[in-house]
C-alpha positions in Angstrom: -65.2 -71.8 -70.7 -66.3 -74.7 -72.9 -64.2 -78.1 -73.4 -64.6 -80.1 -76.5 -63.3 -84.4 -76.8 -62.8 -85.8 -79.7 -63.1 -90.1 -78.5 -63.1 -92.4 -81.0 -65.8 -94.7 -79.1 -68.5 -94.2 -76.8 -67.6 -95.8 -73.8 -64.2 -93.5 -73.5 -66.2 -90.5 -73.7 -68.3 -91.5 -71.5 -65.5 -91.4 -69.4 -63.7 -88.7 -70.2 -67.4 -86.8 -69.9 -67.5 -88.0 -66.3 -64.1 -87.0 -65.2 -64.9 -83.3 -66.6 -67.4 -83.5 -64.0 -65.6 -84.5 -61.1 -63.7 -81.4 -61.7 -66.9 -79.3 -62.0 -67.7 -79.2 -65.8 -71.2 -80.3 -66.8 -70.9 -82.8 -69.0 -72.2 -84.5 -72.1 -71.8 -86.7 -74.6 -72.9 -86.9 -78.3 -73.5 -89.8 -79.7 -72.4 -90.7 -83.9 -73.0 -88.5 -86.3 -75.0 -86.8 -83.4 -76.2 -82.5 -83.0 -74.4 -80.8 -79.7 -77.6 -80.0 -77.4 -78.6 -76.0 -77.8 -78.5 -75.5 -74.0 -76.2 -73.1 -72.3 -76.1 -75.8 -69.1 -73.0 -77.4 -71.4 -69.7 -76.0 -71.5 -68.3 -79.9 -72.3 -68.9 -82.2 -74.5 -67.5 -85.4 -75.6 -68.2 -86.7 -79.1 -68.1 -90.3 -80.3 -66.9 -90.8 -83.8 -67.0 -94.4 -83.7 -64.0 -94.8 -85.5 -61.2 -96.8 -83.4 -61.4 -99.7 -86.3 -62.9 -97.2 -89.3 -61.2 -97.5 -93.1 -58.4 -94.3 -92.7 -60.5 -92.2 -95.0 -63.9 -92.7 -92.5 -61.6 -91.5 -90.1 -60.9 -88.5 -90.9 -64.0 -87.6 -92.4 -65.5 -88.1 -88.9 -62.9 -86.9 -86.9 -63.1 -83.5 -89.2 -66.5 -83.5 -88.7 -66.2 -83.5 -85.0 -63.5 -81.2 -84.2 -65.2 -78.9 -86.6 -68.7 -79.4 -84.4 -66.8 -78.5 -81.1 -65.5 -75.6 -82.6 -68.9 -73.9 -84.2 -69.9 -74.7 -81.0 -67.6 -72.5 -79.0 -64.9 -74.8 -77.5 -61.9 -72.9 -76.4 -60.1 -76.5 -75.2 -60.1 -79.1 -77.7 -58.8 -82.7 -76.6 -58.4 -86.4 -78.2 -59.5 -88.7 -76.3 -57.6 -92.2 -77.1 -57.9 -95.5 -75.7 -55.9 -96.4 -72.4 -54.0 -99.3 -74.1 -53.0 -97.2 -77.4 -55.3 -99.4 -79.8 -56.7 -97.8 -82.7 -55.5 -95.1 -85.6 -54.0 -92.5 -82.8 -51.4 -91.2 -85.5 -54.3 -90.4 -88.0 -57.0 -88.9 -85.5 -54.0 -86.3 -84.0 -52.8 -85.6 -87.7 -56.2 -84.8 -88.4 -57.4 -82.8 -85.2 -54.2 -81.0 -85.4 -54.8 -80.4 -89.3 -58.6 -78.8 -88.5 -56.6 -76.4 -85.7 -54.2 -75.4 -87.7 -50.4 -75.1 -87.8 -50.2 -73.2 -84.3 -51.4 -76.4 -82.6 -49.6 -78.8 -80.9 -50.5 -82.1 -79.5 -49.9 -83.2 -75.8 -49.8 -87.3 -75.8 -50.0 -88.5 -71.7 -51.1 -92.1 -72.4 -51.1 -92.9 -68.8 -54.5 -93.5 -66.7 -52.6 -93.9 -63.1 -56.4 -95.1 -61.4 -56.4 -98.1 -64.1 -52.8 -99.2 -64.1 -51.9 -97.5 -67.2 -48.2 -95.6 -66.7 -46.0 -94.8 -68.7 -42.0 -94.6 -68.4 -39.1 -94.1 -70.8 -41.8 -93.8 -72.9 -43.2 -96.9 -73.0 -47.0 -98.2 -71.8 -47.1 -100.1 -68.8 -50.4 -102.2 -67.7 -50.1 -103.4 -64.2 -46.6 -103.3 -64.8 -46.8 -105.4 -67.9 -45.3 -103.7 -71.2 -48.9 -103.6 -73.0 -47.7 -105.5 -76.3 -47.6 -108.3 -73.8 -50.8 -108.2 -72.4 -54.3 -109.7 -73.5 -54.5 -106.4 -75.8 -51.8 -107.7 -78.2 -54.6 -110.7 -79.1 -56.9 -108.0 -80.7 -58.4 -109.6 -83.6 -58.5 -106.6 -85.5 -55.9 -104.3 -84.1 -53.2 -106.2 -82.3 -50.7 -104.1 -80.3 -47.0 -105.7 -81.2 -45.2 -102.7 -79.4 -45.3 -100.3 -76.2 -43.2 -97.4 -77.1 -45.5 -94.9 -77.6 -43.7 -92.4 -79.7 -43.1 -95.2 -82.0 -46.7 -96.2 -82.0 -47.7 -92.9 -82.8 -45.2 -91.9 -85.4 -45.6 -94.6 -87.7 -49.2 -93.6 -88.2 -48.1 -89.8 -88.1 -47.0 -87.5 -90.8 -45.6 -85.1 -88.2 -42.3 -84.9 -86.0 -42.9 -86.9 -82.2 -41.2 -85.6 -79.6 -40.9 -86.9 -75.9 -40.1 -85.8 -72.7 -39.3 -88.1 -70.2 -40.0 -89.1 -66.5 -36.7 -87.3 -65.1 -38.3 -83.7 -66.5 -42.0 -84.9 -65.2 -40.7 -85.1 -61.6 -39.0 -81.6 -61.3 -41.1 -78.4 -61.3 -43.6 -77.4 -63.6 -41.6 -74.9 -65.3 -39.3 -77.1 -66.2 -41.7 -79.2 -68.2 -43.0 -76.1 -69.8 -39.1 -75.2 -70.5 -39.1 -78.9 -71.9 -42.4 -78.6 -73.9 -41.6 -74.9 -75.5 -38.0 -76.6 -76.7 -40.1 -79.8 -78.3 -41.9 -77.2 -80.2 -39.1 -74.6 -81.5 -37.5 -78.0 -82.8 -40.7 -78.9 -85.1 -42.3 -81.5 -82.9 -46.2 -81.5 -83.6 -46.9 -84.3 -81.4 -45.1 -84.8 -78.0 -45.4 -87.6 -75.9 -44.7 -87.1 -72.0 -44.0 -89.9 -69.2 -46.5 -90.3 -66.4 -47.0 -92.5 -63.6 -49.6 -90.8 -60.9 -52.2 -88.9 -60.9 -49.8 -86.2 -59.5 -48.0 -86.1 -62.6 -50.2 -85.4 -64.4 -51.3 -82.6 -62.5 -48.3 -81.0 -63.1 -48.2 -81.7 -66.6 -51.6 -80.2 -67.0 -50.3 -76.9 -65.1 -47.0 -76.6 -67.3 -49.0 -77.0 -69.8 -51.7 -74.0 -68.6 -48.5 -71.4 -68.6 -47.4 -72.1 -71.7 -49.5 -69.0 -74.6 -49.7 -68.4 -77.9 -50.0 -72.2 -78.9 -53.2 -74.4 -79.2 -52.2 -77.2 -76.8 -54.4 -80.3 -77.7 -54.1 -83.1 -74.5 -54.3 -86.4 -76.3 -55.4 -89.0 -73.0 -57.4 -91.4 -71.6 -59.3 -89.1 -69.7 -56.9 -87.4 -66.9 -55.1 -85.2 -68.7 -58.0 -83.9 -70.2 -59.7 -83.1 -67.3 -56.6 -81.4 -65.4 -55.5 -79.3 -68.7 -59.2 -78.2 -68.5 -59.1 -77.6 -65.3 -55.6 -75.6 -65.4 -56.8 -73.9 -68.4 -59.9 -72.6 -66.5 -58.1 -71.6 -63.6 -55.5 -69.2 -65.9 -57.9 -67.5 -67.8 -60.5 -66.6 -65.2 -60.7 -63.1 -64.1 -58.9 -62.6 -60.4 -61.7 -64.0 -57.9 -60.9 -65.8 -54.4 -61.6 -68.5 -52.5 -61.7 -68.3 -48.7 -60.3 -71.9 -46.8 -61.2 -71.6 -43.0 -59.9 -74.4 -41.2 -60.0 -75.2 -37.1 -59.3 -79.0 -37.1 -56.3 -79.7 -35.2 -55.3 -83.1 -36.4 -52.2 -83.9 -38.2 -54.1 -85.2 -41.6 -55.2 -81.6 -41.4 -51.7 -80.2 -41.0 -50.4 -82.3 -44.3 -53.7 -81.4 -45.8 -52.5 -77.0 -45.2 -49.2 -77.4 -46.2 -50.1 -79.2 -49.4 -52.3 -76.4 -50.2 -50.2 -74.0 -49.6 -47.3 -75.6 -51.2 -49.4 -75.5 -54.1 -51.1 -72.5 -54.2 -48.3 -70.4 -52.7 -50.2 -69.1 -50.2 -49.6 -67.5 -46.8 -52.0 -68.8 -43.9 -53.5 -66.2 -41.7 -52.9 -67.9 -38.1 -55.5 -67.4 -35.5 -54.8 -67.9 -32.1 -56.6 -70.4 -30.4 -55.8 -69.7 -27.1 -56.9 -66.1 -27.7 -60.4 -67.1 -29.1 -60.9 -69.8 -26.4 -62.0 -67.3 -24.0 -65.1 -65.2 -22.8 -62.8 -62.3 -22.0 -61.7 -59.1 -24.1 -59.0 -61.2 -26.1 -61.6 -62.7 -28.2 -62.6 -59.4 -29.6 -59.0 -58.3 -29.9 -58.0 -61.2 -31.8 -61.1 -61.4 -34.3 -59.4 -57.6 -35.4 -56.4 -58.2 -35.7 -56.8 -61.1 -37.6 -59.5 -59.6 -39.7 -56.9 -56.9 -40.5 -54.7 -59.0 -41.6 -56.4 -61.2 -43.9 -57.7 -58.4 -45.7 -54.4 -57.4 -46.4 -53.1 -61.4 -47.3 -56.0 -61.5 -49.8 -54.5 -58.8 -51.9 -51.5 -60.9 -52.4 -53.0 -65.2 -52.8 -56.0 -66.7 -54.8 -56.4 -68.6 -51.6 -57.2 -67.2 -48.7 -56.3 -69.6 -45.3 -57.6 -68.6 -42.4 -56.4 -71.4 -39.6 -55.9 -71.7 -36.3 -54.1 -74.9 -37.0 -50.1 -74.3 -36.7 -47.4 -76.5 -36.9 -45.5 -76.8 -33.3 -48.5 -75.3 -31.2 -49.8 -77.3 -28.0 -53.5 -78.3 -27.7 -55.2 -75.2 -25.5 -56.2 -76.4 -22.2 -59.4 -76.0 -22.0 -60.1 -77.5 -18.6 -58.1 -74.8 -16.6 -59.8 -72.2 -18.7 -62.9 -73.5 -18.3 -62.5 -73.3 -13.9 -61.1 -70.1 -14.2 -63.3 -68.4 -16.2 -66.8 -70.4 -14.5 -67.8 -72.0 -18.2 -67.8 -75.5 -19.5 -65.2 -76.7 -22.2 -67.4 -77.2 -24.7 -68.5 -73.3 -24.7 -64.8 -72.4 -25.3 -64.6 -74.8 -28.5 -67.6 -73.3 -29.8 -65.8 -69.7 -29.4 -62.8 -71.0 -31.2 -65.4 -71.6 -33.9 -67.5 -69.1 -33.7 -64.2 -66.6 -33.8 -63.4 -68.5 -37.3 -66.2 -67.8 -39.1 -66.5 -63.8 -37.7 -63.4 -63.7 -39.2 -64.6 -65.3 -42.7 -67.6 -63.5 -42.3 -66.0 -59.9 -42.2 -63.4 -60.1 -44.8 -66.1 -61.5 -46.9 -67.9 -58.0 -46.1 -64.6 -56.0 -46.6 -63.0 -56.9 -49.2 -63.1 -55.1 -52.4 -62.7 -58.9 -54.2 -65.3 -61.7 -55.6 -65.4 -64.4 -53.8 -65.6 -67.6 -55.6 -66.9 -69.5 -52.7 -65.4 -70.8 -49.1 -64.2 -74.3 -47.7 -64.4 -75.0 -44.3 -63.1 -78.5 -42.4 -65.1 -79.5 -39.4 -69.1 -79.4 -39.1 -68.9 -77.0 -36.0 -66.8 -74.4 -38.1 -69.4 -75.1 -41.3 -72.5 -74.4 -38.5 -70.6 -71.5 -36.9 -70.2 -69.7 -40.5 -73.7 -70.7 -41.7 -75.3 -68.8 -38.1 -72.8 -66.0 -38.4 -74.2 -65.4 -41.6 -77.6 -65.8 -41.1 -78.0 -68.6 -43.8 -80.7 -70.8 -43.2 -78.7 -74.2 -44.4 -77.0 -75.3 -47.6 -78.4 -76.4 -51.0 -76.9 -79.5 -51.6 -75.5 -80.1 -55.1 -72.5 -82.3 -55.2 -69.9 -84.5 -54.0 -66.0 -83.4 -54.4 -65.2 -86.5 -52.7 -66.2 -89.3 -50.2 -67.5 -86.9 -47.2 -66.8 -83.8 -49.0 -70.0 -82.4 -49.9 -70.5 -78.8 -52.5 -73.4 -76.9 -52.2 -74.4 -72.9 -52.1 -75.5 -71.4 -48.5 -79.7 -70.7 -48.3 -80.6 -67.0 -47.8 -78.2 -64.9 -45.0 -75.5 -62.3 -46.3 -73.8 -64.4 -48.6 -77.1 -66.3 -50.6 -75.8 -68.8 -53.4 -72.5 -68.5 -52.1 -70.6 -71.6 -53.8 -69.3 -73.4 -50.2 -67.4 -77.3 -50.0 -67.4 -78.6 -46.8 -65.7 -81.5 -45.1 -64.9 -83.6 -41.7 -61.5 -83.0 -40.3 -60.4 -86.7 -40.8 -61.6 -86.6 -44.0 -59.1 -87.6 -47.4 -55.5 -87.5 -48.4 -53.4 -84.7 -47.9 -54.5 -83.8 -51.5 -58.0 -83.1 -50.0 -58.2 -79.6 -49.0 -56.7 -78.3 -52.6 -59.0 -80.9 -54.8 -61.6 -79.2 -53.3 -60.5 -75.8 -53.7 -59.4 -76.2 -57.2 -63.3 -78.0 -58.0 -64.8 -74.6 -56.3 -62.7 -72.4 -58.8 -63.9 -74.5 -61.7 -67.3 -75.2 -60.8 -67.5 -71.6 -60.2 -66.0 -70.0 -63.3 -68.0 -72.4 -65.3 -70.9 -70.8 -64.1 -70.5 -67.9 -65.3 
């Protein structure tokens, strides 16, 4: 699936480019009056126009000339990239994507860039808190900004209908912002302008957005909502595949990292029990089967399979007694807990009548158990999701090339496990 910006200078989509590849796009960007590289590596590209202080006419000569590049080119997502403190001709540059798209197309304004200060509320921009016609931007010597509500902003420049939905829809459920969005349009509004103040928000704006067919939805950001509508968008229109999260940490980051996941994938972990795997006797065996069993059965129903022995309420085994009685050392029942894991991963991997997309495991001796089990030799290297979150494909074994993000136990927020999950999807369906 290939992702096409519109920025209307070259630092921003530079920007924008780079966020696309945090979420596992490969990126580029084209410089002014530039040709799109004729490689197949691509499936984004951002495209300068140069035009934030153009004469109206040069900009939407260039901004034609852009949207109509991205298209020839095969872009199914088309964005507008505008400037995180609302300078420039925004009005003209929507009126004129949204004119090269047609009348089914309908322009998603989120002017908020969470990482850089930028939210906005009621529908006006705030930077660092500061309404931005009262920051240093307001001194531009060729634009000045003199107000921060950005419908305003937008609609004197615009020949079409603004709409906005504000921060008390954002912070429901993503339905309801589609709900919100859908009404926006069946009223006329072309251009919609929607409150944001995390990254979270955004997120769910980008995944109302994803649900919502038969319109050519055009994100109009800074960068973020760009990359999560792209994201989204991937994600909906990919054919069914899975992704396999095995997970033995037992820390409570883990725990808040599982239940976000799960909250926001809607899926059903497959418990493992420790206790049972922690063991040189008969259970082991018993509990690989009954597990496997059932997690070929959970990956009919979820996207994401979780296979975990990590459950809220359990007690830490006791190794030590298990250790005397059955005449082994402690650290040769943690490595059965591990090694039962990845059996597990292995053989539903083998059984299952799905793709698999790829696998995430948290903690190195879960990663080294699944990489033995498997016969792979190591892992190619490729990427990093995040600090100590690395994504690479496993060398030779049953699964060669198999897409796999792995990551320490105490690594990230509780947003971790499903940031890496969602860049495996992507990265993976953009592969193809």
């Amino acid at each position: 699936m290939k992702v096409g910006v519109v920025a209307d200078d070259l630092t921003g989509a530079n920007a924008t480019g780079v966020r696309l590849s945090k979420e596992g796009f490969t990126a580029a960007t084209v410089v002014f009056d530039g040709d799109i590289p004729d490689t197949a590596e691509l499936n984004a590209i951002c495209i300068d126009t140069d035009s934030r202080y153009a004469p109206d006419q040069l900009v939407v000569r260039r901004v034609k000339k852009a949207t109509k590049q991205l298209r020839e080119w095969g872009a199914k997502v088309i964005c507008k990239r505008i400037d995180s403190t609302v300078r420039g001709k925004i009005g003209l540059e929507i009126d004129t994507v949204l004119g090269e798209l047609g009348e089914n197309s309908v322009a998603i304004v989120v002017a908020a860039f969470p990482d850089s200060g930028r939210v906005c509320s009621g529908g006006y921009l705030l930077v660092d808190g500061i309404p931005v016609q009262d920051t240093d931007v307001a001194k531009d010597p060729v634009m000045p900004i003199t107000a921060s509500y950005v419908p305003a902003i937008i609609q004197e420049q615009s020949e079409f209908p603004v709409g906005h939905i504000g921060l008390d829809i954002v912070l429901t459920e993503s339905y309801q912002i589609k709900e919100s969005i859908e009404a926006e349009i069946k009223e006329g509004k072309r251009i919609i302008v929607i409150d944001a103040v995390t990254d979270e928000d955004i997120d769910t704006i980008a995944e109302a957005m994803a649900y919502i067919k038969g319109i050519n939805l055009v994100p109009v950001d800074p960068g973020p909502l760009t990359a999560a509508y792209s994201k989204a968008y991937t994600h909906q229109h990919s054919e069914q595949s899975k992704i396999i999260v095995t997970v033995g940490s037992v820390t409570s980051l883990t725990g808040h990292q599982l239940r976000y996941l799960m909250d926001k994938t809607d899926s059903k972990p497959v418990y493992v029990s420790a206790e049972k795997l922690a063991t040189m006797g008969q259970s082991w065996e018993k509990e690989v089967e009954r597990a496997v069993v059932e997690a070929l059965e959970q990956i009919k129903r979820d996207d994401v399979l979780i296979i975990t022995t990590h459950k809220e309420g359990n007690g830490l085994v006791d190794f030590k007694t298990i250790a005397a009685t059955e005449n082994t050392t402690q650290d040769a029942l943690a490595k059965r807990i591990t090694d039962g894991l990845a059996k597990i991963t292995r053989l539903v991997m083998e059984q299952t009548n799905f793709p698999i997309h790829g696998c995430f495991t948290s903690g190195g001796d879960v990663t080294a158990s699944l990489c033995a089990l498997s016969m792979a030799s190591g892992i190619k290297l490729e990427d990093e999701v995040l600090p100590l979150a690395a994504y690479g494909t496993l060398i030779g074994g049953h699964f060669p090339d198999l897409p796999i993000v792995t990551k320490g136990g105490m690594v990230g927020d509780k947003k971790a496990i499903f940031a890496s999950v969602k860049y495996l999807k992507t990265k993976r369906s953009n592969a193809k």
